[in-house]
Backbone as CSV, one residue per row, in Angstrom:
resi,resn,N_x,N_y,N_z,CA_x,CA_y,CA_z,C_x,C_y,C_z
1,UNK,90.231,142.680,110.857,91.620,142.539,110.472,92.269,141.369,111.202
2,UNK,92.093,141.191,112.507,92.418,140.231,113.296,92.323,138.835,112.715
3,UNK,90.831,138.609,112.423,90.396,137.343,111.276,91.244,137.276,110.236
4,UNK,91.727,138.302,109.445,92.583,137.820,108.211,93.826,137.186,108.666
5,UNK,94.491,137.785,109.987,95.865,137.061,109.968,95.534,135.682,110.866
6,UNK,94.671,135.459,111.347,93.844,134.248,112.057,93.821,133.092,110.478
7,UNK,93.600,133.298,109.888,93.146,132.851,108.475,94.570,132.686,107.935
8,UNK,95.272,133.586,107.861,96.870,133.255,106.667,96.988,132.419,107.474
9,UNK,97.224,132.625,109.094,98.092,131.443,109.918,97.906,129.793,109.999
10,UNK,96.801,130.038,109.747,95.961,128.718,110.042,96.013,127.906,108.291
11,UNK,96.002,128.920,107.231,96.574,128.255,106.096,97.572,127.951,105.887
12,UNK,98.512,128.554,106.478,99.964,128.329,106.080,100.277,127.224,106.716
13,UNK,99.948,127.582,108.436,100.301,126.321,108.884,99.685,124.887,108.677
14,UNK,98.465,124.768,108.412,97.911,123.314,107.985,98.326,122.657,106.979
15,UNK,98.419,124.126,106.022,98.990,123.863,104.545,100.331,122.941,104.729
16,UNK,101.240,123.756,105.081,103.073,123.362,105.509,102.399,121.993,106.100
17,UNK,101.586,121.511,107.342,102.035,120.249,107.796,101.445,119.055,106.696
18,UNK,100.301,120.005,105.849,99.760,118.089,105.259,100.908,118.408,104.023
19,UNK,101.360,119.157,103.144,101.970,118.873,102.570,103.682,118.201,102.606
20,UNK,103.702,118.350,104.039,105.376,117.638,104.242,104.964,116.312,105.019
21,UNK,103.523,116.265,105.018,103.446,114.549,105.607,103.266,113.780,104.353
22,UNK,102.350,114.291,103.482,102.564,113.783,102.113,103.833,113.512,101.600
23,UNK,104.820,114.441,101.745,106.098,114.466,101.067,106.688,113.220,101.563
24,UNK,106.615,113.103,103.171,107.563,112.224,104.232,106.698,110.913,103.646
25,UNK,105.463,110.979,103.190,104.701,109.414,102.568,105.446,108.680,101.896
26,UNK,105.651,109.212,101.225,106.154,109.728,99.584,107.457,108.920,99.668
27,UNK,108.435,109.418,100.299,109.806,109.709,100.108,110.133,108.439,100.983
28,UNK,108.718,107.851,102.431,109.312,106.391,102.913,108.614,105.641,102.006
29,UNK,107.508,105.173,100.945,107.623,104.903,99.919,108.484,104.490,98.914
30,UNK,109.215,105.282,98.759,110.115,105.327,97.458,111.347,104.219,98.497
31,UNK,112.074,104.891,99.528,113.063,104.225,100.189,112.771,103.045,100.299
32,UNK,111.687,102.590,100.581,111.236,101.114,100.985,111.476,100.251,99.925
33,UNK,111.570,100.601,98.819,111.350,100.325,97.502,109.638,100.045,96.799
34,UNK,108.497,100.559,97.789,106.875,100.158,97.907,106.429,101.131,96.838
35,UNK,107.347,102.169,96.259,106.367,103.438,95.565,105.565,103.090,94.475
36,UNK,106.021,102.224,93.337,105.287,101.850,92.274,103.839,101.257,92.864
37,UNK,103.916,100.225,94.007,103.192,99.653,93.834,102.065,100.061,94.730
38,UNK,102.738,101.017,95.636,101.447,101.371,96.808,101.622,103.139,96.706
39,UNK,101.397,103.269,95.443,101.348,104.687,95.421,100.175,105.367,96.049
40,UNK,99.284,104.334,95.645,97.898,104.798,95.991,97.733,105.277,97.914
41,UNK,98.423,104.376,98.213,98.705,105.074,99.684,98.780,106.189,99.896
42,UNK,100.061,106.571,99.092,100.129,107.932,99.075,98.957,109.105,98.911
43,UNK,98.072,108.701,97.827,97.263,109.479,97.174,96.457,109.211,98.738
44,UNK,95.975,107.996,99.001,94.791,107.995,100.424,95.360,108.786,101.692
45,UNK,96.680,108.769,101.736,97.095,109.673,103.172,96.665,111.275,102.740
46,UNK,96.833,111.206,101.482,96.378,113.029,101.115,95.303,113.173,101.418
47,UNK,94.744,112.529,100.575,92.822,112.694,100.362,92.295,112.540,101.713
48,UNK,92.430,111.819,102.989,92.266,111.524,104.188,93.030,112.757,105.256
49,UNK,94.509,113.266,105.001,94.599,114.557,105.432,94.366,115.720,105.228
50,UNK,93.874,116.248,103.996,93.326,116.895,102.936,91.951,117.244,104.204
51,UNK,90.985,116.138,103.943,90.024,116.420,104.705,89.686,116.486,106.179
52,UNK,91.237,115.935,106.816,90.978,116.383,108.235,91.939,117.374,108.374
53,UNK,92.652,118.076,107.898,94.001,119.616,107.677,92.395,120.725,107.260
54,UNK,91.480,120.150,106.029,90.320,121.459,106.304,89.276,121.330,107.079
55,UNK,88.962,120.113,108.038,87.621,120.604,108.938,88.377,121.058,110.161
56,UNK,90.141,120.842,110.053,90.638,121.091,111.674,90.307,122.650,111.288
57,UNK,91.070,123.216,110.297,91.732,124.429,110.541,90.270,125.576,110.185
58,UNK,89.000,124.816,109.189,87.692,125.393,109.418,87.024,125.697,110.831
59,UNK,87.388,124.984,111.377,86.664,124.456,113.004,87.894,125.719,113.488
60,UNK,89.175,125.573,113.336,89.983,126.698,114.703,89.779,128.263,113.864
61,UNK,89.066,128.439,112.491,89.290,129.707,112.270,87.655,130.254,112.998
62,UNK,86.960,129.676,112.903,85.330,129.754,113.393,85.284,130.387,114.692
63,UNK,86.273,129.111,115.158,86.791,129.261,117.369,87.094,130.700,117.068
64,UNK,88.003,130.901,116.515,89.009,132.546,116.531,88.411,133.648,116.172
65,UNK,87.329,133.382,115.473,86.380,134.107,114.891,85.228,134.468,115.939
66,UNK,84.760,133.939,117.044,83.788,134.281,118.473,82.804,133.247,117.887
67,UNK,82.845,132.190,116.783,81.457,130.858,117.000,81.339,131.410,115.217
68,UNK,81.858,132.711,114.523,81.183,133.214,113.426,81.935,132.768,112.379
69,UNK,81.195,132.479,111.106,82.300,131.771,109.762,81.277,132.404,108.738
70,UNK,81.362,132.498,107.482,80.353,132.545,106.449,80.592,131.626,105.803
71,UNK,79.993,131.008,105.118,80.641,129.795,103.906,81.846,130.287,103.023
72,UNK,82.074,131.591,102.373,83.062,132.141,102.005,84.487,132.314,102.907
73,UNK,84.038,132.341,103.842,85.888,132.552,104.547,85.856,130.279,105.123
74,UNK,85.245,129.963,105.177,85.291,128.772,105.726,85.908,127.932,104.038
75,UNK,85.587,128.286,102.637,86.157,127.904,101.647,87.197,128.453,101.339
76,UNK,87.426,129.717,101.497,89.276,130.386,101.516,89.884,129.633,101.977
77,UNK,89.719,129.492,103.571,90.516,128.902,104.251,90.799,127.061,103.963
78,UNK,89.417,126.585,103.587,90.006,124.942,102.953,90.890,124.915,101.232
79,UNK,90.675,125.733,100.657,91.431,126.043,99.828,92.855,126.189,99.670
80,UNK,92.926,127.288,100.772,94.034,128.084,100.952,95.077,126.620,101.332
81,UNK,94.265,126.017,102.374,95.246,124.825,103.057,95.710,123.740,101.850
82,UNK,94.788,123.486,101.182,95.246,122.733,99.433,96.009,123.090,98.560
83,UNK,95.907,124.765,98.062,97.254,125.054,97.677,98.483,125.101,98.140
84,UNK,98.438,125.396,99.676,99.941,125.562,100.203,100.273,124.158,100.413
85,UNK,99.473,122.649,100.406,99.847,121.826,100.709,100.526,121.483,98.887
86,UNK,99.877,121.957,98.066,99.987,121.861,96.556,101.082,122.319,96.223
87,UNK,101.622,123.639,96.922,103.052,123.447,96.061,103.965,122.858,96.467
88,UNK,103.865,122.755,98.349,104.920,122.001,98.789,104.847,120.830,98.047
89,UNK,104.082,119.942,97.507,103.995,119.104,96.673,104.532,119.538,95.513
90,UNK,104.627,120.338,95.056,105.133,120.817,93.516,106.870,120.996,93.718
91,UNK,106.932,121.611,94.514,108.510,121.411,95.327,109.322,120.205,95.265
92,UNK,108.413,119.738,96.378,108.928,118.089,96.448,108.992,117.502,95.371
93,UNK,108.015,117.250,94.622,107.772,116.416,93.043,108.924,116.954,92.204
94,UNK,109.388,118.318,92.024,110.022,118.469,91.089,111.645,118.203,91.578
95,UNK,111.980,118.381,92.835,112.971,117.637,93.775,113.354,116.769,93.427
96,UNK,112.352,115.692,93.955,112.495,113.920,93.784,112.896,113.964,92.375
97,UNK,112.304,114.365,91.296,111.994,114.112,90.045,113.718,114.632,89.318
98,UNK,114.023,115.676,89.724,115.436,115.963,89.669,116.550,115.786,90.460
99,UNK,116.290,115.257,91.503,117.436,115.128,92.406,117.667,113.823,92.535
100,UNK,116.650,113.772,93.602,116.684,112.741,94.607,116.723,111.158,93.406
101,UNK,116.065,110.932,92.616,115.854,109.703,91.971,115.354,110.442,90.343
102,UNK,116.111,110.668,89.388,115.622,111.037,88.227,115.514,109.970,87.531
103,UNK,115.902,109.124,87.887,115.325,108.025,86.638,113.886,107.372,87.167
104,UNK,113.475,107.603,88.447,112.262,107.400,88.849,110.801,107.530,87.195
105,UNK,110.842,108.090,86.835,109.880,108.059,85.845,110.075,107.299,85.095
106,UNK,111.151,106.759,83.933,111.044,106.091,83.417,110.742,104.264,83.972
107,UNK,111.078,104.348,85.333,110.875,103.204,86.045,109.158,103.066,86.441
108,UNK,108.494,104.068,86.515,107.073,103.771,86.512,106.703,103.915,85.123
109,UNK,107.286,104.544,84.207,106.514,103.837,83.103,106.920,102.996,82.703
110,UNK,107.757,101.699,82.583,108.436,100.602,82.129,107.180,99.786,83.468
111,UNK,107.079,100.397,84.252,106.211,99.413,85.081,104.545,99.456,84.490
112,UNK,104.152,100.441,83.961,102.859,100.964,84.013,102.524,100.174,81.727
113,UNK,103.563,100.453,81.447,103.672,99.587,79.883,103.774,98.198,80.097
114,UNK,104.466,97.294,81.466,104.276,96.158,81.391,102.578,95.357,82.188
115,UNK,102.112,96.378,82.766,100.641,96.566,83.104,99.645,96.234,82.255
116,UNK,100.132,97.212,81.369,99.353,97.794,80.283,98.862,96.138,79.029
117,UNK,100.955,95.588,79.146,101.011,94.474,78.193,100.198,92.964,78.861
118,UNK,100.361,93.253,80.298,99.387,92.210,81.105,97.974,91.788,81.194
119,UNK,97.206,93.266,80.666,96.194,93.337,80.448,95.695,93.210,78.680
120,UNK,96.411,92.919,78.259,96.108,92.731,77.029,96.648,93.600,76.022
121,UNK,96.731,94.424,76.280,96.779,95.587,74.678,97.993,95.329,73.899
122,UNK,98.066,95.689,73.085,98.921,95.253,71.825,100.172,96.540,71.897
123,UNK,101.611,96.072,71.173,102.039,97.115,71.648,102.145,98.178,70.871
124,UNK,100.754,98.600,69.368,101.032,99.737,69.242,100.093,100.420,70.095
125,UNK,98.990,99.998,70.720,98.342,100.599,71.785,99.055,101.369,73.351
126,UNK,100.686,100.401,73.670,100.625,100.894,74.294,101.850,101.847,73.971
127,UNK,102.214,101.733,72.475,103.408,103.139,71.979,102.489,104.493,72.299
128,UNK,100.908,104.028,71.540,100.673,105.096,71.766,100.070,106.016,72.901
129,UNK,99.811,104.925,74.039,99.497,105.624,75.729,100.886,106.123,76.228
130,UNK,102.166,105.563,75.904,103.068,105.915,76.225,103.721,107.093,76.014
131,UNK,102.997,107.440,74.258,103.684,108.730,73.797,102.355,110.147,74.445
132,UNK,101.234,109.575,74.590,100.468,110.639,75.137,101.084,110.802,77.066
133,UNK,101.344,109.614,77.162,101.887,109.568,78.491,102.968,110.804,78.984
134,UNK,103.931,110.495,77.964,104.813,111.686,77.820,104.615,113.473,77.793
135,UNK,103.520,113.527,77.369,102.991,114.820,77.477,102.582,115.535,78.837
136,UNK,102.377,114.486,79.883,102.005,115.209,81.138,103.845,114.556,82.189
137,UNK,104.479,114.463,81.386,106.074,114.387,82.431,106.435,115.396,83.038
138,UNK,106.212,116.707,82.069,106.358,117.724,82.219,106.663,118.365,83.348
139,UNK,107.736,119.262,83.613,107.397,120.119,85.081,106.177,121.146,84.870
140,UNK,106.100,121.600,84.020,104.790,122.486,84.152,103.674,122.124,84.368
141,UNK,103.265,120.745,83.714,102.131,120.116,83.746,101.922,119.466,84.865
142,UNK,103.492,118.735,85.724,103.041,118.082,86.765,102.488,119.260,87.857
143,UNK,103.135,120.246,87.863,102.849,121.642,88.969,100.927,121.866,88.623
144,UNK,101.001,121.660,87.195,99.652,122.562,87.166,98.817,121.495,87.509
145,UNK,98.865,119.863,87.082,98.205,119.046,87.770,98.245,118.730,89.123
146,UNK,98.989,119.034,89.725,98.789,119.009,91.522,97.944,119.832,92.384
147,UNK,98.406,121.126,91.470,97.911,122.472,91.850,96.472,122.438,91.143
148,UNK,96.273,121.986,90.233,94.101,122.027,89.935,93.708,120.701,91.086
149,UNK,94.344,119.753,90.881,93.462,118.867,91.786,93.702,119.054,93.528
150,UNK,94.407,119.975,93.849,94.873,120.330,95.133,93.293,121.087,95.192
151,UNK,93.372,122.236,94.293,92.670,123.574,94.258,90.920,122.556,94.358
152,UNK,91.208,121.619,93.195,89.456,121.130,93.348,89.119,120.544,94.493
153,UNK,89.887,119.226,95.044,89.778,118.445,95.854,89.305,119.276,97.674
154,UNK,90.062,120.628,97.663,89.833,121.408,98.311,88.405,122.580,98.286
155,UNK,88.301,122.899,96.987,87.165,123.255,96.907,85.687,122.530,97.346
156,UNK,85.793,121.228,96.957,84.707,120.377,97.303,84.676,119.898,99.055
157,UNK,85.843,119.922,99.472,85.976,119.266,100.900,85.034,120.584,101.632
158,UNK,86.105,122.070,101.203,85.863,123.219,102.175,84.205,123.563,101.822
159,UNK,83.584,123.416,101.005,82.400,123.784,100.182,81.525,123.062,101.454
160,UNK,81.860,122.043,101.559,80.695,121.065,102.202,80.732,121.175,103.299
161,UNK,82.350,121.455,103.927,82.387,121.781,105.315,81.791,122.878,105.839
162,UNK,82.646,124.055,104.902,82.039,125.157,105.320,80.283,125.213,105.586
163,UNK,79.674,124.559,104.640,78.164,124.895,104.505,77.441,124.480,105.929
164,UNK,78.200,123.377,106.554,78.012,122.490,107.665,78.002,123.365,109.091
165,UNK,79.446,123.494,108.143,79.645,124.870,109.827,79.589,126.180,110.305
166,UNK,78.812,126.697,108.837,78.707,128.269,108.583,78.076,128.845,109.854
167,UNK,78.270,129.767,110.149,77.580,130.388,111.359,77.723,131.851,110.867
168,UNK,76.441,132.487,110.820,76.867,133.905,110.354,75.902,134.942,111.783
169,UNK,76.094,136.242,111.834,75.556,137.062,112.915,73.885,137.194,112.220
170,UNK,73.527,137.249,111.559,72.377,137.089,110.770,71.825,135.637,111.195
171,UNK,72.324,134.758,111.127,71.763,133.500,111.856,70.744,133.353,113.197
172,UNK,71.691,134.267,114.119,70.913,134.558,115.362,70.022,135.043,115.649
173,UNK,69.286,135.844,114.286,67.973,136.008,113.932,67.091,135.703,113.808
């Protein structure tokens, strides 16, 4: 029982910090006026805290655990830290997206259509990336796209970690 609340804590809390450093990315980004163009930053501070928020908090649930993990609680727990970093992201996103800067979208796609016209394509090619474009604006879709690639990106990190660092009482056998 001890291990389970060892486990919420350690999700919640890793979760809460990579997802409000992402947010704080994000949000000095946008202020700077850098967001269109160095979004990708953003995406690399995730993907880079992502994977050090699940080998930290794999590595302190193991410690808390007496040296013991199975690959199953070592993937809860990198998981767990991806979704909670995922909605605070879903939070934030739908925030920014309504509050803070709502015309923000149409300003990356007026940027992402003159991309599009730079590279060549014609513009019923890009009416029509624009109108499929439109289909993922969505608040539902942006939540559910944060939240699957939170959920995968985490699955694959904790999968590999865990396998790395599994230690089970059967081992010592």
């Amino acid at each position: 029982m001890e291990n389970q609340v060892n486990s919420k804590s350690i999700i919640l809390n890793y979760g809460l910090i990579l997802g409000v450093i992402g947010s704080i990315v994000h949000l000095a980004l946008w202020a700077t006026g850098n967001l269109i163009e160095l979004n990708w930053v953003n995406s690399l501070v995730w993907f880079i805290g992502l994977i050090a928020f699940v080998i930290i908090g794999i590595k302190k649930f193991k410690e808390a655990s007496g040296g013991f993990m199975s690959w199953g609680q070592g993937v809860k727990i990198g998981i767990g830290i991806a979704l909670i970093s995922g909605v605070v992201s879903v939070i934030y996103t739908l925030l920014f997206m309504n509050v803070i800067d709502p015309g923000f979208q149409d300003l990356a796609m007026e940027a992402q259509q003159q991309a599009w016209l730079d590279n060549g394509m014609t513009e019923e090619q890009i009416e029509t990336f624009t109108e499929s474009a439109k289909n993922f604006q969505g608040p539902g879709m942006i939540a559910a796209l944060i939240l699957g690639m939170s959920a995968f990106f985490g699955f694959i990190i904790s999968a590999i970690t865990s396998a790395v660092m599994k230690k089970t009482e059967e081992d010592q056998y």
